[in-house]
The first five atom37 places (N, CA, C, CB, O) and aatype in JSON, in Angstrom:
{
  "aatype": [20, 20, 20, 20, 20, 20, 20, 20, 20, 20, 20, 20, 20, 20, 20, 20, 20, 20, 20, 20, 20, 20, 20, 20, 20, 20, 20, 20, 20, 20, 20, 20, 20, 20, 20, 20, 20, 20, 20, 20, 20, 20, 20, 20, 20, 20, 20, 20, 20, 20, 20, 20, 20, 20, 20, 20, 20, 20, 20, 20, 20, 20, 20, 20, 20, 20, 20, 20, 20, 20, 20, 20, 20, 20, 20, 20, 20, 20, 20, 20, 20, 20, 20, 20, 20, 20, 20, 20, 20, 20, 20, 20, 20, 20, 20, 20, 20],
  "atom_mask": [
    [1, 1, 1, 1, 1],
    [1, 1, 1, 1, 1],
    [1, 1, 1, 1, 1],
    [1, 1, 1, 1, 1],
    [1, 1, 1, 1, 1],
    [1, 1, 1, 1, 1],
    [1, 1, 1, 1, 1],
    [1, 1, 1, 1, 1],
    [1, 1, 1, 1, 1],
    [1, 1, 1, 1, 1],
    [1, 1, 1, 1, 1],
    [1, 1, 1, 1, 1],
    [1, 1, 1, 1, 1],
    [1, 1, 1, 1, 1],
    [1, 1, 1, 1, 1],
    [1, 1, 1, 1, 1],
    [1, 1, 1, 1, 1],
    [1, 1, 1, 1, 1],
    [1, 1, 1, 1, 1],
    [1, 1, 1, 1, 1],
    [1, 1, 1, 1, 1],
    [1, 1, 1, 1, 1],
    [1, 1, 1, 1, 1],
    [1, 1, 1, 1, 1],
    [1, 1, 1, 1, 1],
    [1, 1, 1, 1, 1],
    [1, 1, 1, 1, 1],
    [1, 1, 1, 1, 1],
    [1, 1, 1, 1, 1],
    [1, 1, 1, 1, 1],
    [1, 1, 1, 1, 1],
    [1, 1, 1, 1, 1],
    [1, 1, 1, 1, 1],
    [1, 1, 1, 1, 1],
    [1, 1, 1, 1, 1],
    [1, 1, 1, 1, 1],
    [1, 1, 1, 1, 1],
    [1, 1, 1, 1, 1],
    [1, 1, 1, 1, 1],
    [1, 1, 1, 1, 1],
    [1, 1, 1, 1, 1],
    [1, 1, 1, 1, 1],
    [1, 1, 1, 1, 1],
    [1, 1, 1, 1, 1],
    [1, 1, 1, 1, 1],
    [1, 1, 1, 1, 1],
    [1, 1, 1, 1, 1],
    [1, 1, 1, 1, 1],
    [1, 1, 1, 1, 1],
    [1, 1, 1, 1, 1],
    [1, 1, 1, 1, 1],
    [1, 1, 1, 1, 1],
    [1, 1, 1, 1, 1],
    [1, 1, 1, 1, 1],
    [1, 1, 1, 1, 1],
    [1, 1, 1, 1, 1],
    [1, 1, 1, 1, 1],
    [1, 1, 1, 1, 1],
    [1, 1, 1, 1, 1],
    [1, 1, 1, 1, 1],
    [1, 1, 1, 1, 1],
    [1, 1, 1, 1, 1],
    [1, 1, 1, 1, 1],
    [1, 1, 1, 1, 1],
    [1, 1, 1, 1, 1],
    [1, 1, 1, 1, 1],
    [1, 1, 1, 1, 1],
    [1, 1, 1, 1, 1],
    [1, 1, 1, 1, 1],
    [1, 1, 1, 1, 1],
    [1, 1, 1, 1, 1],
    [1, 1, 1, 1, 1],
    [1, 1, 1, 1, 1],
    [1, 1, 1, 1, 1],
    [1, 1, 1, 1, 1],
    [1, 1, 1, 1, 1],
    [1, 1, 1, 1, 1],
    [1, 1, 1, 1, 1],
    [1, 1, 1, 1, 1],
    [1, 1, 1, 1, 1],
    [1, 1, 1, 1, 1],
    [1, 1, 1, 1, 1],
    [1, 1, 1, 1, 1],
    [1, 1, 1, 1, 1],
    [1, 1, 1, 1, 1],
    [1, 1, 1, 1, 1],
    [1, 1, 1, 1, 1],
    [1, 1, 1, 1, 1],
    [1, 1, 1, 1, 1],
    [1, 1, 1, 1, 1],
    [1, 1, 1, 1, 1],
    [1, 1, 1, 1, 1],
    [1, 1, 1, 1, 1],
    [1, 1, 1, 1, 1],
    [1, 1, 1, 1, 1],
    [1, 1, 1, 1, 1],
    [1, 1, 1, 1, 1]
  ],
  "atom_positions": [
    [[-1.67, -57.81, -39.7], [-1.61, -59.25, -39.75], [-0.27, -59.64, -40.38], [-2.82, -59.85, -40.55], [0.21, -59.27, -41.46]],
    [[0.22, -60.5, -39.43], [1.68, -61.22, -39.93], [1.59, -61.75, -41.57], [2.03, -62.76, -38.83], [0.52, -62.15, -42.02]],
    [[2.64, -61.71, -42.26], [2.33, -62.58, -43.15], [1.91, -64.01, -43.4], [3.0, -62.48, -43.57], [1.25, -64.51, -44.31]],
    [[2.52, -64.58, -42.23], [2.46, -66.12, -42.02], [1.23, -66.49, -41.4], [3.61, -66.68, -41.14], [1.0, -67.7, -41.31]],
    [[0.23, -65.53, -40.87], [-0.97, -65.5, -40.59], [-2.19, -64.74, -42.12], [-0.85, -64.61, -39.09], [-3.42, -64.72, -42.21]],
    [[-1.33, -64.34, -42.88], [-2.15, -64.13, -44.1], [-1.55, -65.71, -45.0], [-1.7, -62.3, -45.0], [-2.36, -65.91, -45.91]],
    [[-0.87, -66.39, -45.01], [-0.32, -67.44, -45.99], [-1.28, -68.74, -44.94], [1.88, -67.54, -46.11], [-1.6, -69.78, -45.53]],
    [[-1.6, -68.6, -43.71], [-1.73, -69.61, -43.09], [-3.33, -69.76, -43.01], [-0.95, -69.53, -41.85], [-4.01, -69.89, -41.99]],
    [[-3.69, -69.71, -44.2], [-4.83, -69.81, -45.02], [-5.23, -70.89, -45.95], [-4.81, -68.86, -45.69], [-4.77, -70.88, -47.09]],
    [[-5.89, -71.65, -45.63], [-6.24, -72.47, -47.13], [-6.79, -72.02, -48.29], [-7.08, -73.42, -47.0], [-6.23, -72.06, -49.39]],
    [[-8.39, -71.42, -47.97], [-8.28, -70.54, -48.51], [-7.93, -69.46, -49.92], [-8.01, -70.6, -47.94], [-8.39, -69.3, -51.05]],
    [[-6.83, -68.86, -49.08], [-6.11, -68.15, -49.28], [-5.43, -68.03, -49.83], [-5.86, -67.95, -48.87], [-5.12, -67.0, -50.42]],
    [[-4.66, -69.53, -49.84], [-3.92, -70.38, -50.94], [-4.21, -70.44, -51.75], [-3.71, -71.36, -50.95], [-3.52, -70.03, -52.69]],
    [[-5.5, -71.04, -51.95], [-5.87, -71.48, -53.01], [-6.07, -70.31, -54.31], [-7.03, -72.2, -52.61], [-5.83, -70.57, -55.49]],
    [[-6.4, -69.38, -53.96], [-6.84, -68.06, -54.71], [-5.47, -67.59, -55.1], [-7.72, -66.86, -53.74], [-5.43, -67.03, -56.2]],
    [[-3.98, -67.73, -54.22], [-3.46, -67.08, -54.75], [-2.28, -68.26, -55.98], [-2.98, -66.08, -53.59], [-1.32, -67.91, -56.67]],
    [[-2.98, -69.79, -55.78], [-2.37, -70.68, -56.14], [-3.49, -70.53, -57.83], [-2.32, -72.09, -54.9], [-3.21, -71.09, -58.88]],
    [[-4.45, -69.82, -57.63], [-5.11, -69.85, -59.16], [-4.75, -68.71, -59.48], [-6.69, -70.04, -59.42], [-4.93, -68.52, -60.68]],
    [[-4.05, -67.32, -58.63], [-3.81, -66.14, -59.29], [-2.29, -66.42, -59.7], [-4.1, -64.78, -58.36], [-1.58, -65.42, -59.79]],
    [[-1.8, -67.45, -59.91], [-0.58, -67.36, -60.06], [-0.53, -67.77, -61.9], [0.2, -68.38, -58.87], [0.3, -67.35, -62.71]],
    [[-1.54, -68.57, -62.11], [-1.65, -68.68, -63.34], [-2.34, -67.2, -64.22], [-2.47, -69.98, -63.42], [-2.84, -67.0, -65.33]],
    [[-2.05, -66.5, -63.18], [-2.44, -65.02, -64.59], [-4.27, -64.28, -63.81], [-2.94, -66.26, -67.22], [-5.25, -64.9, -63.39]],
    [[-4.08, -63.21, -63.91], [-5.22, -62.32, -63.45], [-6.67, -63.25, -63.31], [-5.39, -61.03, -64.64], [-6.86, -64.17, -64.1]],
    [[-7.36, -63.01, -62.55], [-9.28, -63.44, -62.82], [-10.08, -62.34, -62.12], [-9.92, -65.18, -61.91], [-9.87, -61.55, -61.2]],
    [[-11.02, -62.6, -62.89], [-12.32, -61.63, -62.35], [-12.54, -62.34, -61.53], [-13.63, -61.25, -63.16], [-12.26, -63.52, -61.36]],
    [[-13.32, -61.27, -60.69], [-14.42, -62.25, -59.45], [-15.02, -63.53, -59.62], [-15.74, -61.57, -59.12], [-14.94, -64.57, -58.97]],
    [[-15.59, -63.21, -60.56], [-17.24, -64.71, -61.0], [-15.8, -65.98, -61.14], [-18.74, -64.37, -63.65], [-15.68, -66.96, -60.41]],
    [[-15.18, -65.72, -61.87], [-14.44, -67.07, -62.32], [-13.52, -67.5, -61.11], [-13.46, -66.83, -63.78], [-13.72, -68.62, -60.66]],
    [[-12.4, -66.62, -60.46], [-11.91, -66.91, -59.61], [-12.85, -67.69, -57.86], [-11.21, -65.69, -59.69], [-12.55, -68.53, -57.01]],
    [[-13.85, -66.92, -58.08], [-14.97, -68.0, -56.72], [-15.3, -68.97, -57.61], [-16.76, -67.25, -55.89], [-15.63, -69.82, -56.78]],
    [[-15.5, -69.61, -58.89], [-15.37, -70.48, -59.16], [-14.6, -71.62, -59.55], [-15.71, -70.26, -59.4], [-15.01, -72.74, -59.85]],
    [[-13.56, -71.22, -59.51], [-12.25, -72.05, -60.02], [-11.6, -72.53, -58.08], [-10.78, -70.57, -61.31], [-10.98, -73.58, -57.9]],
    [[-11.84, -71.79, -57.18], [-11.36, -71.68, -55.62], [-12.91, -72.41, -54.79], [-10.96, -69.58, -55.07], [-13.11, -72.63, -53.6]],
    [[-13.72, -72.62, -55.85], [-15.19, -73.09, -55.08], [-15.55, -72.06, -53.58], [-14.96, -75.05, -54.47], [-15.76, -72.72, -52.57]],
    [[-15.57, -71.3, -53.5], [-15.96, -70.73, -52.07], [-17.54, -69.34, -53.17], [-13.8, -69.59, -50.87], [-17.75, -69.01, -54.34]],
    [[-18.13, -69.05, -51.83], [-18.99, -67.63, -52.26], [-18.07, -66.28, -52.31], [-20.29, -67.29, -51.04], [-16.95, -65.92, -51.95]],
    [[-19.37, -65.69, -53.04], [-17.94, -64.07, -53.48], [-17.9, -63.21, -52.29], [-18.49, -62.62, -55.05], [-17.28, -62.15, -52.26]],
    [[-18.71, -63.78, -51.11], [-18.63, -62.61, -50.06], [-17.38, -63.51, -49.2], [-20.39, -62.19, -49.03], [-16.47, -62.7, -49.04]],
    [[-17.01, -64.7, -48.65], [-16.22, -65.48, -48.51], [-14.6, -65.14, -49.46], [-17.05, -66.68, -48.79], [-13.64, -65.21, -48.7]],
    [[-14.35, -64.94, -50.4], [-13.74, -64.77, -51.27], [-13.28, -63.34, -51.84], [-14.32, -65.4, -51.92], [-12.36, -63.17, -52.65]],
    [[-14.22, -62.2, -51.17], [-14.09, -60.89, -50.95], [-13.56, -60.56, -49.87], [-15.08, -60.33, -51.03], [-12.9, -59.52, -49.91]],
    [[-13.66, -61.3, -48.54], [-13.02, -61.59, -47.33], [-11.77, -61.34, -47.45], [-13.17, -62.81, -46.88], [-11.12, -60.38, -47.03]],
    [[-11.24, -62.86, -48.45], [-10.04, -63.0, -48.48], [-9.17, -62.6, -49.49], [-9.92, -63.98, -48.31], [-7.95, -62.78, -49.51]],
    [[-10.04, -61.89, -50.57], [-8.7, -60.91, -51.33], [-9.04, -59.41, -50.83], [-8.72, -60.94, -53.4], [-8.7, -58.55, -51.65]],
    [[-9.52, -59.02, -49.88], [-9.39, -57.91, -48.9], [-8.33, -58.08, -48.12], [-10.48, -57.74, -48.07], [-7.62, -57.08, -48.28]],
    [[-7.67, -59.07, -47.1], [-6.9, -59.54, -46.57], [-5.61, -59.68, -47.18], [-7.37, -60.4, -46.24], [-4.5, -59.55, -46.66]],
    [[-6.03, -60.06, -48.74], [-4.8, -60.28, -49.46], [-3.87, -59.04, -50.05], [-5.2, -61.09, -50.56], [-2.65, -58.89, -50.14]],
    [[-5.15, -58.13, -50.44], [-4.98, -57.14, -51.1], [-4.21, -56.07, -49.7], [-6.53, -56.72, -51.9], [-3.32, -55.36, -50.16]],
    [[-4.47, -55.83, -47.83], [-3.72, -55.41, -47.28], [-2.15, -55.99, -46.95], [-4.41, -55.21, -46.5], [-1.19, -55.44, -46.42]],
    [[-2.31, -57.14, -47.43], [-0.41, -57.6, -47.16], [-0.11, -56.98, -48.65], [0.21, -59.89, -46.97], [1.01, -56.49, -48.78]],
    [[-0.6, -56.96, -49.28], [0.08, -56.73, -50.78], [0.59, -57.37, -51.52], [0.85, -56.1, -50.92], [1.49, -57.14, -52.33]],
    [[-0.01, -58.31, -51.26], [0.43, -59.36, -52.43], [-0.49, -59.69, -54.06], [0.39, -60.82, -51.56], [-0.18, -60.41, -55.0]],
    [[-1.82, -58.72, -53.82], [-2.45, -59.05, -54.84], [-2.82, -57.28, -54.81], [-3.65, -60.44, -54.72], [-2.66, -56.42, -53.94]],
    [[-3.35, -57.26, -56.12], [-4.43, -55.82, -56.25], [-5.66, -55.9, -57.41], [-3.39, -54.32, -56.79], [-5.48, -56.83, -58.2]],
    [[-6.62, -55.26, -57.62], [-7.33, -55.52, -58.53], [-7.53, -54.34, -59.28], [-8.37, -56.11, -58.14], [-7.29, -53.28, -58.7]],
    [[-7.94, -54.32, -60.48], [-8.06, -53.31, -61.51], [-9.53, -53.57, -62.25], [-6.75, -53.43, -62.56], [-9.78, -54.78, -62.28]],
    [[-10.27, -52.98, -62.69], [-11.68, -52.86, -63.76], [-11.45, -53.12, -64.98], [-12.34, -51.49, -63.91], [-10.92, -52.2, -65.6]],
    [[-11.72, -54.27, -65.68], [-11.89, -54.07, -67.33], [-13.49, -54.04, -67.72], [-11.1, -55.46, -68.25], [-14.19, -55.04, -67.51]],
    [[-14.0, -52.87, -68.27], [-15.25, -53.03, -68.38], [-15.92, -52.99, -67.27], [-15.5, -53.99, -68.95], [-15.4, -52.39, -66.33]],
    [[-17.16, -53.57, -67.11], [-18.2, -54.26, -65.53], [-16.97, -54.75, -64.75], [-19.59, -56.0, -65.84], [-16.67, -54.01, -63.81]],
    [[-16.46, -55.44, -64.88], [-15.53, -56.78, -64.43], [-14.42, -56.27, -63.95], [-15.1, -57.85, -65.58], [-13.65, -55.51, -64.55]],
    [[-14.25, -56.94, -62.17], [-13.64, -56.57, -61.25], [-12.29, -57.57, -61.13], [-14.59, -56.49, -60.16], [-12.49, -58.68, -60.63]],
    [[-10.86, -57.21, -61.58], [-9.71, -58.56, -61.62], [-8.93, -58.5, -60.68], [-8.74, -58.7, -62.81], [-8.63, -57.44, -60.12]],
    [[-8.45, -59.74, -60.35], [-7.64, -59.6, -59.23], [-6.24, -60.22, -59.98], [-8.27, -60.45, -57.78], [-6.12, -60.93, -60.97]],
    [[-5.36, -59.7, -59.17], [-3.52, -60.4, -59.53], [-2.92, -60.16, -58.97], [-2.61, -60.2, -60.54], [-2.98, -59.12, -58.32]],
    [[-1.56, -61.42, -58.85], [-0.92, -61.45, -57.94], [0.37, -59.81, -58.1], [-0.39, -63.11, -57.96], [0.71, -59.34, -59.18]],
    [[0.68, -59.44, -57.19], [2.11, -58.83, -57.57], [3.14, -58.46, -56.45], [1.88, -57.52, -58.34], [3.48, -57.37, -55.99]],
    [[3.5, -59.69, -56.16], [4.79, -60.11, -55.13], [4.58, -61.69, -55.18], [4.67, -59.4, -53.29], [3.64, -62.47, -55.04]],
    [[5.86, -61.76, -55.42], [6.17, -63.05, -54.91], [6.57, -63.49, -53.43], [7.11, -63.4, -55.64], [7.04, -62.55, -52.77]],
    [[6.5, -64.48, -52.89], [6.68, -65.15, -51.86], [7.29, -66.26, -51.85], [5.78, -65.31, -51.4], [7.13, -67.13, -52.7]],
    [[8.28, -66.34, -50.6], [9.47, -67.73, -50.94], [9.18, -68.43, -49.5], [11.62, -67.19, -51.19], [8.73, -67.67, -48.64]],
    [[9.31, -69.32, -49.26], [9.26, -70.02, -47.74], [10.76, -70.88, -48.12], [7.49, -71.27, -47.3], [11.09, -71.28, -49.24]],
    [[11.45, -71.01, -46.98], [13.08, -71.5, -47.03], [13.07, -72.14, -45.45], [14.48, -69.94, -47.31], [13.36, -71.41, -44.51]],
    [[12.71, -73.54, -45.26], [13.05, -74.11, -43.97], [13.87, -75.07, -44.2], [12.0, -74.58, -43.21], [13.84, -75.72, -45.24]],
    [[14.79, -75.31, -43.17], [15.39, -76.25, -43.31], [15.68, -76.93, -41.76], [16.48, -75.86, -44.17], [15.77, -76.33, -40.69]],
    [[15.78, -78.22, -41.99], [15.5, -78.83, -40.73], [16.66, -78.68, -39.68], [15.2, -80.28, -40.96], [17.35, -77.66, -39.72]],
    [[16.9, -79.65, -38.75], [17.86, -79.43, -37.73], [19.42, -80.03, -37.67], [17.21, -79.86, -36.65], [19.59, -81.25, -37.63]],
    [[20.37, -79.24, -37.67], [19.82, -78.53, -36.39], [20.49, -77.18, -36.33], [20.14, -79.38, -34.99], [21.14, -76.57, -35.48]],
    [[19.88, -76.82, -38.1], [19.81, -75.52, -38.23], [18.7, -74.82, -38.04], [20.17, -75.25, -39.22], [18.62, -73.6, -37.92]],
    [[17.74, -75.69, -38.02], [16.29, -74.83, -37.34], [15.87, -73.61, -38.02], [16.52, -74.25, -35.78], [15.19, -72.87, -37.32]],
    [[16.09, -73.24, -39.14], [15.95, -72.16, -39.77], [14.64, -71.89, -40.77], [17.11, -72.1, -40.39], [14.3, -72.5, -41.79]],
    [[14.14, -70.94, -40.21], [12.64, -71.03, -41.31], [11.89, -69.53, -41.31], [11.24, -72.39, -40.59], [11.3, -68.84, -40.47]],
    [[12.29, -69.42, -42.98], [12.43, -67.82, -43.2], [11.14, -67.7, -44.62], [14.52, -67.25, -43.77], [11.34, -68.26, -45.69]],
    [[10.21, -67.1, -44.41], [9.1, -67.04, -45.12], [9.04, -65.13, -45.46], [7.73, -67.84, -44.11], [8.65, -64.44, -44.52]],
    [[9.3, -64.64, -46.35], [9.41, -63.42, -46.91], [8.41, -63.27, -48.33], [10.97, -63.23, -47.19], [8.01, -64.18, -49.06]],
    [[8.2, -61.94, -48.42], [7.16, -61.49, -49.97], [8.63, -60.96, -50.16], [5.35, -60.09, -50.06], [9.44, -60.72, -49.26]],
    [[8.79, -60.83, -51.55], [9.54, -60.39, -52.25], [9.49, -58.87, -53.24], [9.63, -61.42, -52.8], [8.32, -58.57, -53.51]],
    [[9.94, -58.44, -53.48], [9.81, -56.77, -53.92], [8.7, -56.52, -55.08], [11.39, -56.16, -54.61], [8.47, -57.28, -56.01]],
    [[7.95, -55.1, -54.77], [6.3, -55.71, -55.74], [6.69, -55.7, -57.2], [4.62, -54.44, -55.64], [7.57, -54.98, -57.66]],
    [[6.04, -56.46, -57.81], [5.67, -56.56, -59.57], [4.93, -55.62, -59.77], [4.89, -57.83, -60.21], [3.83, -55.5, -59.24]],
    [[5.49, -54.74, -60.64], [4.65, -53.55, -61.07], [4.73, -53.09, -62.73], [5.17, -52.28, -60.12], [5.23, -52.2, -63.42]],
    [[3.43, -55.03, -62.93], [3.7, -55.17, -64.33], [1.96, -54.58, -64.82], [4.26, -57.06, -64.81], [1.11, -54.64, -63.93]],
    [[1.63, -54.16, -65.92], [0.55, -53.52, -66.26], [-0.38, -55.44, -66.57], [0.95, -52.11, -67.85], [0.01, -56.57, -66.89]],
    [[-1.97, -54.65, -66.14], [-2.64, -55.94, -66.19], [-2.76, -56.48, -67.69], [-4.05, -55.79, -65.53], [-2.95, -55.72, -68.64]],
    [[-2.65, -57.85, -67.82], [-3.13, -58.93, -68.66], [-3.76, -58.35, -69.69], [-4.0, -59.88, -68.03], [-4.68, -57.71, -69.18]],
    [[-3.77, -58.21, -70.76], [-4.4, -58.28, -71.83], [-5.21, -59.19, -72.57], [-3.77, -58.07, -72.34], [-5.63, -59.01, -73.72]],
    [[-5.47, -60.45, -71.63], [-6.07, -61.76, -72.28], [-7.2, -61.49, -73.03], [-6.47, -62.83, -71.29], [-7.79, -62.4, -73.61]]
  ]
}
């Protein structure tokens, strides 16, 4: 799956627009994104094959986080140019919160 077909998600967005504020477990992240955890397992399965997110265990508790960034750069005409890239992975150790 293209990237622009993994971003062209609402969704999708949204999860990675709440993982941007810092790691979540499952329970909180389907709640903070309002969707069910099988809905929401969907889509950080999806997320987790482009690579933009991964998850790790603290305890019971299953976390997800982002680690790549992503830039979108369009600009109108009549340069017509519109360049949407992930950026090189973050390979920072998880959150300590």
């Amino acid at each position: 799956m293209s990237l622009i077909d993994v971003l062209g998600s609402t969704p999708r967005l949204k999860i990675i627009r709440e993982l941007s504020h810092g790691p979540r477990y499952v329970s909180e992240l389907t709640e903070a994104v309002g969707m069910d955890g099988k809905t929401a397992a969907h889509h950080l399965s999806t997320l987790e094959e482009a690579d933009l997110v991964e998850h790790y265990h603290r305890g019971n508790r299953k976390y997800y986080r982002l680690v790549r960034t992503v830039e979108l750069h369009v600009v109108p005409p009549p340069e017509r140019t519109f360049i949407l890239q992930a950026n090189e992975r973050v390979d920072t150790p998880p959150s300590q919160d």
